[in-house]
C-alpha positions as CSV (number, residue, x, y, z in Angstrom):
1,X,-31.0,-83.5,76.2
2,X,-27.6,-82.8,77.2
3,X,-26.5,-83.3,73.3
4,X,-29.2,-80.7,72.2
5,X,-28.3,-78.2,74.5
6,X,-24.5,-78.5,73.8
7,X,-25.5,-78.5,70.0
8,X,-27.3,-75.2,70.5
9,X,-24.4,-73.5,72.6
10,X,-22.4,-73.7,69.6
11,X,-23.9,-72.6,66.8
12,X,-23.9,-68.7,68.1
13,X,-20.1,-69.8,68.8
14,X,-19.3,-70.6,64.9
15,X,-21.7,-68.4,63.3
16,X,-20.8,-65.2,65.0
17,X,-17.6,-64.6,63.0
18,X,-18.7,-65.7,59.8
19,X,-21.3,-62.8,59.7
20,X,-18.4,-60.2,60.9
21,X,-16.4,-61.3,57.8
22,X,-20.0,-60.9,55.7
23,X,-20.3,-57.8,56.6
24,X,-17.2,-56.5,55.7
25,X,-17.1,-58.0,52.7
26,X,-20.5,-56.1,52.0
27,X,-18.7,-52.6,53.3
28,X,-15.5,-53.2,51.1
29,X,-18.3,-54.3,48.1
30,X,-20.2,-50.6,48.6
31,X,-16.7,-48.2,49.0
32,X,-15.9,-50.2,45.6
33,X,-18.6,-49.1,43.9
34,X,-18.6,-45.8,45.7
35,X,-15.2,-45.3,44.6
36,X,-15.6,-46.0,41.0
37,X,-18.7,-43.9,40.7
38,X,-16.8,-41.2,42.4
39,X,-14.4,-41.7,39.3
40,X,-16.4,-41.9,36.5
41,X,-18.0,-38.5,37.8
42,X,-14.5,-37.1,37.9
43,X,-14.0,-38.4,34.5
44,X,-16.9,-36.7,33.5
45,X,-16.6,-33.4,34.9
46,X,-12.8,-33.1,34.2
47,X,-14.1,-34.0,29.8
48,X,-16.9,-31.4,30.7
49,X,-14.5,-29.0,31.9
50,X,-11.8,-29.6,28.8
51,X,-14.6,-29.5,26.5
52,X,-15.8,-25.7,27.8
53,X,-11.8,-24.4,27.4
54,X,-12.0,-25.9,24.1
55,X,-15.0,-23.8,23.3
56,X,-14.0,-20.8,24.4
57,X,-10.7,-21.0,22.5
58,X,-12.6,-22.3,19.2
59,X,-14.9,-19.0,20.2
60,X,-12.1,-16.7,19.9
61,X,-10.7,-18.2,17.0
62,X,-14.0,-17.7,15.1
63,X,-14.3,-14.5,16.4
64,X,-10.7,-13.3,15.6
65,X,-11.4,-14.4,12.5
66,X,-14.9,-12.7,12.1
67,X,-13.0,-9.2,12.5
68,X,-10.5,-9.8,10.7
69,X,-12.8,-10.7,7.6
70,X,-15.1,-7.9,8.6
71,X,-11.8,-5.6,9.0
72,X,-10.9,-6.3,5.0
73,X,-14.4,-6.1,4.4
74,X,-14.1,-1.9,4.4
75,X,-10.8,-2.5,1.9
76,X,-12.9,-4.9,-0.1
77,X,-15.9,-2.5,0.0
78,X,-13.2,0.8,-1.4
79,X,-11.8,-1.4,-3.4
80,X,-15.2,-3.2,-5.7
81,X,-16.6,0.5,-5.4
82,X,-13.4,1.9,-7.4
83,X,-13.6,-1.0,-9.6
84,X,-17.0,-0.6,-9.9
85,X,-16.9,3.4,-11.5
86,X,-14.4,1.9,-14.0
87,X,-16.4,-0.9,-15.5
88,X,-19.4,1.8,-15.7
89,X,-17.0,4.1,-17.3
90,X,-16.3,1.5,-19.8
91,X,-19.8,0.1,-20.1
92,X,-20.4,4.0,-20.8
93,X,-17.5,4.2,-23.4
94,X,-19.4,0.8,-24.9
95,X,-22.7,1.9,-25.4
96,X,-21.7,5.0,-27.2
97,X,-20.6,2.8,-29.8
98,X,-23.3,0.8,-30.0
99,X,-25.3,3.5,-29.8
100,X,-23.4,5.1,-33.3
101,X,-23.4,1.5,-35.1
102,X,-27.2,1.7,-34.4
103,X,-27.4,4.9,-35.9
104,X,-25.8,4.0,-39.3
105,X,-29.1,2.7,-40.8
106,X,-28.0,4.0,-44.9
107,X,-26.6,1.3,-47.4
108,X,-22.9,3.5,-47.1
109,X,-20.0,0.8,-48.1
110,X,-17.8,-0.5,-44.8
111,X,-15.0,1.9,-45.8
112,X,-17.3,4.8,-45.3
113,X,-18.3,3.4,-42.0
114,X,-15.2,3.0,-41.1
115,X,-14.5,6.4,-42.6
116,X,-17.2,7.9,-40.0
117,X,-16.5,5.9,-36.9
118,X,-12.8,7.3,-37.1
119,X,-14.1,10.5,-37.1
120,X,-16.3,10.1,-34.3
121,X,-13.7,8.4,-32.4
122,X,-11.3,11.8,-33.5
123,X,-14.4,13.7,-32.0
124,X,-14.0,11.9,-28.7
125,X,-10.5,12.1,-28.2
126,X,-10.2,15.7,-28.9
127,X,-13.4,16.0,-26.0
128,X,-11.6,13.9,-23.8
129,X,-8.3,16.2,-24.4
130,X,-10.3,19.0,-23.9
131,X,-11.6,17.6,-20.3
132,X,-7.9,16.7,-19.6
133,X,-7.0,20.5,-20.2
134,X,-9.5,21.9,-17.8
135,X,-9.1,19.6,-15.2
136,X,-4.9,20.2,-15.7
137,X,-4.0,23.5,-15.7
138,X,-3.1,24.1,-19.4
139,X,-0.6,27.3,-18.8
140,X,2.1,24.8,-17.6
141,X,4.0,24.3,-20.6
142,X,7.2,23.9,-19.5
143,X,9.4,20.9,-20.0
144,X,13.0,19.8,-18.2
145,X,15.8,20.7,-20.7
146,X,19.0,19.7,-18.4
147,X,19.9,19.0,-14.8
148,X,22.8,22.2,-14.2
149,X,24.2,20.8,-11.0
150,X,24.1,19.0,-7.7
151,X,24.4,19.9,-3.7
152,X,24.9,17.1,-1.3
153,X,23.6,18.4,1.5
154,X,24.5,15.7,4.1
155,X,25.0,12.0,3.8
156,X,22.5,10.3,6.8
157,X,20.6,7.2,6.9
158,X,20.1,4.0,5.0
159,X,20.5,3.4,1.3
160,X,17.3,3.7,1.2
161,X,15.0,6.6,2.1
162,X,13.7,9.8,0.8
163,X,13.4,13.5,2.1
164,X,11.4,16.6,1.1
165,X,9.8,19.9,1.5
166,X,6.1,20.7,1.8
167,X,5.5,22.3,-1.7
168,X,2.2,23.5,-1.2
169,X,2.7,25.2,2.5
170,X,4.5,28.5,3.0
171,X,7.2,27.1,5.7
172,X,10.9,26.0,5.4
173,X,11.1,22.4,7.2
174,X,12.6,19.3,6.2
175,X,11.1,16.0,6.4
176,X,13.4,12.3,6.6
177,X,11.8,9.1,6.1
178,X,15.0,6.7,6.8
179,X,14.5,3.0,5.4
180,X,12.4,1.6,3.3
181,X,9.9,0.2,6.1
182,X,9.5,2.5,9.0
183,X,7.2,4.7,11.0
184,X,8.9,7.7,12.4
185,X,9.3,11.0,10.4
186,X,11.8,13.5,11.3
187,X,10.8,16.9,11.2
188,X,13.4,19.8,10.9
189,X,12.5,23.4,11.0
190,X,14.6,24.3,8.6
191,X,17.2,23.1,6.0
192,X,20.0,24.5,8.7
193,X,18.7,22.6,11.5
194,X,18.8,19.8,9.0
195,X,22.8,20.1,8.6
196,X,23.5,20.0,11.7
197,X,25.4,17.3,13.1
198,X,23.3,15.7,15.3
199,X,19.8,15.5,13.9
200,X,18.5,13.7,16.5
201,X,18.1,16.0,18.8
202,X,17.2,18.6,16.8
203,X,14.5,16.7,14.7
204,X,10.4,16.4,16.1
205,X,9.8,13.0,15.7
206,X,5.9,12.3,14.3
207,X,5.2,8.5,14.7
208,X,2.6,7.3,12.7
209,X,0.1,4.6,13.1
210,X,0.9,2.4,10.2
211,X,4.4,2.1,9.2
212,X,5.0,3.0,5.2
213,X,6.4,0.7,2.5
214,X,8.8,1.6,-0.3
215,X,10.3,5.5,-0.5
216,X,7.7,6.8,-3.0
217,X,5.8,8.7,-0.2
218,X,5.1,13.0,-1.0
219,X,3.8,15.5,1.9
220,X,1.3,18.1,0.5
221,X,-0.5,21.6,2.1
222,X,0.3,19.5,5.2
223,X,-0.3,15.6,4.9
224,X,2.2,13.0,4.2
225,X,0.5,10.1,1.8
226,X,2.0,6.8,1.5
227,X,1.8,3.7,0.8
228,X,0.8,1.2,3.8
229,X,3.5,-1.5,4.7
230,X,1.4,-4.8,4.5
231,X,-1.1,-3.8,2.1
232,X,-1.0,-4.6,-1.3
233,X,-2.4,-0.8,-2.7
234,X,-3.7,1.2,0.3
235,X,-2.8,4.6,0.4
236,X,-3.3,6.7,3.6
237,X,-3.4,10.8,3.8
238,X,-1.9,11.5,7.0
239,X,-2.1,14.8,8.8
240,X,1.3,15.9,10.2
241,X,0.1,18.3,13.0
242,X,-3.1,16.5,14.4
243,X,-0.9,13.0,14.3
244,X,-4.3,11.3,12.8
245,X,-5.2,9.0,9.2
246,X,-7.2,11.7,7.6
247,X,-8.4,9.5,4.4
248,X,-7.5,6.5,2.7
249,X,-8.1,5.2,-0.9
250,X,-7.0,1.8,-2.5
251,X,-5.2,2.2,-6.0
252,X,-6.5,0.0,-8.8
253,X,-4.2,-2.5,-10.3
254,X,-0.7,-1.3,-7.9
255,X,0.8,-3.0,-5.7
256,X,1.6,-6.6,-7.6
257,X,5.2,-5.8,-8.7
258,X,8.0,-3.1,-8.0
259,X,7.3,0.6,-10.3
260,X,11.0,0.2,-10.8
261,X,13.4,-2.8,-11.6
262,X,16.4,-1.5,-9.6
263,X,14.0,-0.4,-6.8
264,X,12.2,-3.4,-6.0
265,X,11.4,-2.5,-2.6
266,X,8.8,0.6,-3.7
267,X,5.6,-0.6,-5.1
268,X,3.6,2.5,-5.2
269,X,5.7,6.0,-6.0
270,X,3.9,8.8,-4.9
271,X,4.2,12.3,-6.9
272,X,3.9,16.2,-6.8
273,X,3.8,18.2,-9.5
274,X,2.5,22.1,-10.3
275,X,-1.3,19.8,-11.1
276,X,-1.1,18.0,-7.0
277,X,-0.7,14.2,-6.2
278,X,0.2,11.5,-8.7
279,X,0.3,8.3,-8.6
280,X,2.9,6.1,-10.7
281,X,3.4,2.2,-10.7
282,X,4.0,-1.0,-12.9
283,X,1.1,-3.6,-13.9
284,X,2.1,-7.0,-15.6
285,X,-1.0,-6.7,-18.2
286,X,1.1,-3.7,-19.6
287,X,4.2,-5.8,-19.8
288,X,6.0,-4.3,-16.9
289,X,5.5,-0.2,-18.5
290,X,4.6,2.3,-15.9
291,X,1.1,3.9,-15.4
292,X,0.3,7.1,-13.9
293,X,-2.8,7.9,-12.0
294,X,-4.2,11.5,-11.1
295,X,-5.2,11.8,-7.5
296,X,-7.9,14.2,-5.9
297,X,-5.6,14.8,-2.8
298,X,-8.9,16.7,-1.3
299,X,-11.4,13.6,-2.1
300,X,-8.7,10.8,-2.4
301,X,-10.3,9.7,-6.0
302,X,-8.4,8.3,-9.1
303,X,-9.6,11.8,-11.7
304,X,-7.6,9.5,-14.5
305,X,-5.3,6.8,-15.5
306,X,-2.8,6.8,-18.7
307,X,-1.1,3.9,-19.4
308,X,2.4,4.8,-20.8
309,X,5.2,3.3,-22.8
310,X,8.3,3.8,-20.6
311,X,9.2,0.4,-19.3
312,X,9.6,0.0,-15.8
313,X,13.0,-2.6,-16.7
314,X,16.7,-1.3,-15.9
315,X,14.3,1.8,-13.7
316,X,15.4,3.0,-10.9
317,X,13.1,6.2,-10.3
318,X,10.4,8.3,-11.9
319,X,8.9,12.7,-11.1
320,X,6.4,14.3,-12.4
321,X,6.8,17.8,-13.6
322,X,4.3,20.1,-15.2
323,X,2.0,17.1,-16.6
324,X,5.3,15.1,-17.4
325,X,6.5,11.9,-16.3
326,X,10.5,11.5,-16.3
327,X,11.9,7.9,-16.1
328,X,15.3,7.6,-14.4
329,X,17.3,4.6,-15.7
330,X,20.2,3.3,-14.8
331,X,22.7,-0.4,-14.7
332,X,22.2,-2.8,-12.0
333,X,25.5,-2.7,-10.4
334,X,25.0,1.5,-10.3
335,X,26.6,3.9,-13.2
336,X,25.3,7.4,-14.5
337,X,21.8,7.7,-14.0
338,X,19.9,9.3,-17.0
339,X,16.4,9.9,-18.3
340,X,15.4,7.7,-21.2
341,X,11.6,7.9,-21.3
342,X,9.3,11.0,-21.8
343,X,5.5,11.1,-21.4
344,X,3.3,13.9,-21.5
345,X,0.2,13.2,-20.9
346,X,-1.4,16.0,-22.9
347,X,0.5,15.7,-25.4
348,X,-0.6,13.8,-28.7
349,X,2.7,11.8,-29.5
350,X,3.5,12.0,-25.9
351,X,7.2,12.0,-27.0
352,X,10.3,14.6,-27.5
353,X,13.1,14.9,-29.4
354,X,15.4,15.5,-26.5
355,X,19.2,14.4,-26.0
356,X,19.8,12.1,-23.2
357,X,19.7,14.2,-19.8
358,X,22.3,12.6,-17.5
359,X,22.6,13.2,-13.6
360,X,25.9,15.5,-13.2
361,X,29.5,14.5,-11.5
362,X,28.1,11.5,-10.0
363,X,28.2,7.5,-10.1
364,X,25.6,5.7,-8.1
365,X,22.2,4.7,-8.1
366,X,19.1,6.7,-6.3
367,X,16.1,5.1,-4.0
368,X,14.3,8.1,-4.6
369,X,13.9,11.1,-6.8
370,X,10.7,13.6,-6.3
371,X,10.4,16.9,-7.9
372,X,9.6,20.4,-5.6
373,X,7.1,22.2,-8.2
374,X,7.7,25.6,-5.5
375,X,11.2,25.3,-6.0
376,X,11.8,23.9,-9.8
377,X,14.1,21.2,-8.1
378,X,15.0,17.5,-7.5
379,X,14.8,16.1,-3.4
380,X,16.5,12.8,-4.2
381,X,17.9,9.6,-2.0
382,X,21.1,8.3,-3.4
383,X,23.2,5.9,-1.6
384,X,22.2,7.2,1.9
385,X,23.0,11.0,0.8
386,X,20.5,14.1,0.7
387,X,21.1,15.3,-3.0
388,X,19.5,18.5,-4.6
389,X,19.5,18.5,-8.2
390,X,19.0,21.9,-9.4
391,X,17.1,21.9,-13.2
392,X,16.8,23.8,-16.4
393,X,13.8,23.7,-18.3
394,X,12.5,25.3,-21.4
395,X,9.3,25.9,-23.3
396,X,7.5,23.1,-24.8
């Protein structure tokens, strides 16, 4: 009995600690697992969290995107409609022919077809001509005969540039564009203020909204149009005094290479003339010649396009005067500059026997050269110098 009870006094002794350690083991077992749960929901959150940033950036990327496609959309939608009234003008042009061809239902040999389609083709060309005349004011028939002289009236600015009058307003102020990429205007009130030294601080400066490309821009009864620096052929209507985009209008076909060889940098050149806005640029489907477009400067509309043979190669600058397009050449490294292509658009040959008209006392080259229809003279850009080129004309 003694044995026994010894025996049983000792086994609470040992087996005391070994259940302490148990037990711990079991605790250090559970904040294990705790610990790695804890961890993978961590994980989880932090992939759940990454994933949301990831969404909202891929979210503002698509949308981005979205107005910017629904942005070009609007140019897309000027654009088609434009192209558009000129396939139906065609398709028009098209079915009056077939419409003839249908009509020739005799036994007449080829040549008297052919005899009969010339004349009705003579028919519609004189119709057309006729249109051309009302929608152009027929009593200007006067054509440029020499260039007398030259004032340079100050010498500001870049090479490039241009600066004009408004021909169809009754005021006096001068307008600077400086560069060839830029969206400030200077406005003088007169051609006095203009002289002065410091134009700066004499000029109003109009910022606009959309910087311009090129130095073919024109201001007209009070709006500047240009062409749109980034854009491959939009032109915006501008009004001066309200600071605001009036209009806009995309011109078919412009805008893929320069109007002039030796101005590269001016894709669209803008035009006034006694018949309003013009519009003249270079295609490559007419081997680099120039192409004039007649503008509604009310409605912003294309009212016709000629394609012309003056070439658009050794070019440095083009005006339009009374229906007439004058094409200013000259040599790359800068010379004389002269006027070596003619095109009247009423006219049937479109072509004069004229001598060469050279640009007086001066070696150079010009950014710019626009005609003043109110004043029967030449605002042109030449070499960072205001020039006035004062002209003679004659009857046609």
């Amino acid at each position: 009995m003694g044995v026994l009870q010894i025996q049983l006094l000792l086994v609470p002794f040992l087996t005391s600690p070994l259940g302490a350690a148990q037990y711990l083991m079991q605790d250090a077992a559970l904040m294990s697992y705790m610990d790695r749960r804890f961890l993978s929901l961590e994980k989880r959150l932090e992939k759940c969290n990454q994933d949301i940033l990831d969404y909202v950036d891929e979210f503002r990327d698509f949308s981005k995107m979205v107005r910017s496609r629904l942005a070009g959309l609007n140019s897309y939608k000027a654009e088609v409609k434009s192209e558009v009234q000129n396939l139906l003008t065609r398709i028009e042009r098209a079915q009056r022919d077939i419409d003839y061809f249908g009509s020739v239902t005799d036994s007449n040999p080829c040549v008297e077809v052919h005899e009969d389609l010339v004349k009705q083709q003579l028919l519609e060309e004189a119709e057309e001509k006729k249109k051309l005349k009302l929608m152009l004011n027929a009593s200007c028939d006067h054509m440029l005969a020499g260039i007398k002289s030259l004032k340079v009236v100050k010498k500001t600015g870049n090479k490039h540039g241009s600066w004009m009058k408004d021909p169809g307003k009754k005021h006096t102020k001068i307008y600077l564009l400086n560069g060839s990429v830029n969206n400030v205007v200077l406005e003088f009130a007169n051609i006095m203020t203009f002289m002065e030294n410091n134009q700066t601080l004499s000029a109003r400066r109009v910022t606009l909204p959309f910087p311009w490309e090129g130095t073919g821009h024109v201001i007209y009864q009070g709006f500047l149009f240009y062409h749109r620096y980034g854009s491959l052929n939009e032109i915006l209507k501008f009004n001066i005094q309200s600071r605001k985009v009036a209009d806009q209008m995309l011109l078919p076909g412009a805008g893929r290479i320069p109007a002039y060889q030796l101005s590269p940098h001016t894709k669209i050149d803008l035009a006034i003339d006694e018949q309003g806005l013009w519009a003249i640029h270079a295609e490559p489907e007419t081997g680099g010649n120039l192409v004039i477009t007649k503008i509604n400067h009310i409605t912003m509309a294309v009212e016709h396009t000629w394609d012309t043979p003056c070439s658009s190669k050794d070019a440095e600058a083009a005006f339009m005067a009374c229906n007439t397009l004058y094409v200013v050449h000259n040599s790359p490294s800068g010379g004389t500059s002269r006027i070596r292509c003619v095109y009247d658009v009423l006219d049937s040959v479109n072509t004069y026997e004229i001598p060469a008209l050279h640009f007086p006392k001066r070696q150079g080259s010009h950014s710019t050269i626009h005609y003043n229809p109110k004043e029967k003279q030449l605002f042109a850009w030449g070499d960072g110098s205001q020039i006035i080129y004062k002209l003679h004309t004659q009857q046609k």
